[in-house]
C-alpha positions in Angstrom: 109.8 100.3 95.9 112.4 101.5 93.8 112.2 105.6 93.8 111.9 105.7 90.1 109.1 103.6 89.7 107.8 105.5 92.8 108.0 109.0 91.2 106.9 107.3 87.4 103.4 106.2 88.7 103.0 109.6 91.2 103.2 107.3 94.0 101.7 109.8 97.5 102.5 107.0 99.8 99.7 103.9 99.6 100.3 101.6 96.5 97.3 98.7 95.0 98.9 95.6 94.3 96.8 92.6 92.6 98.0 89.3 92.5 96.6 87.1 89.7 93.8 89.4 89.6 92.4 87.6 92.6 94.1 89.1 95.8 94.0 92.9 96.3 96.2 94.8 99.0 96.5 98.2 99.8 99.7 99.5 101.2 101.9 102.0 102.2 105.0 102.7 99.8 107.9 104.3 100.5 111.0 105.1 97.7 114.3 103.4 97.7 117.2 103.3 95.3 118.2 99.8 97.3 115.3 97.8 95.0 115.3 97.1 91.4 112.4 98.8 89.1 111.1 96.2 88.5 110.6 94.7 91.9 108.4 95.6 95.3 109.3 94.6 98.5 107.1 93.9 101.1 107.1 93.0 105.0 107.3 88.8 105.2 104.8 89.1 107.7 101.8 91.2 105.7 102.6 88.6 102.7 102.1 85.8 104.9 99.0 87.6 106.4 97.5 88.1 102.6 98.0 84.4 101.7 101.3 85.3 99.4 104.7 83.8 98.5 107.6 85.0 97.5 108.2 86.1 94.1 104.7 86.4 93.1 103.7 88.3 90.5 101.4 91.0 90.4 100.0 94.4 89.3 100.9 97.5 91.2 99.9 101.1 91.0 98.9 104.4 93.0 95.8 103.3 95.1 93.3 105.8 94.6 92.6 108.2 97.1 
């Protein structure tokens, strides 16, 4: 994710996201001034794996520890 974004929500290294407030994934996040702020990448194969498509939309924050 972009290293902005990562430092504005105190990102430690796992992220939430929630997709249409159905699908819930916990990952590990890492900074990068390569992706837009307003964008999170994430490895084709765990998208497939979590039933999601490209260019979905969802909610992302600091997972809690």
């Amino acid at each position: 994710m972009n290293e902005v974004t990562y430092k504005y929500l105190r990102i430690s290294g796992k992220i939430e996201v929630v997709v249409a407030g159905k699908k819930k994934l916990e990952l590990i996040a890492s900074p990068s001034s390569d992706i837009p702020e307003n964008e999170v990448w994430i490895n084709s194969d765990e998208m497939k794996a979590a039933g999601l498509s490209d260019n979905s939309i969802a909610t992302v924050r600091a997972a809690r520890i």
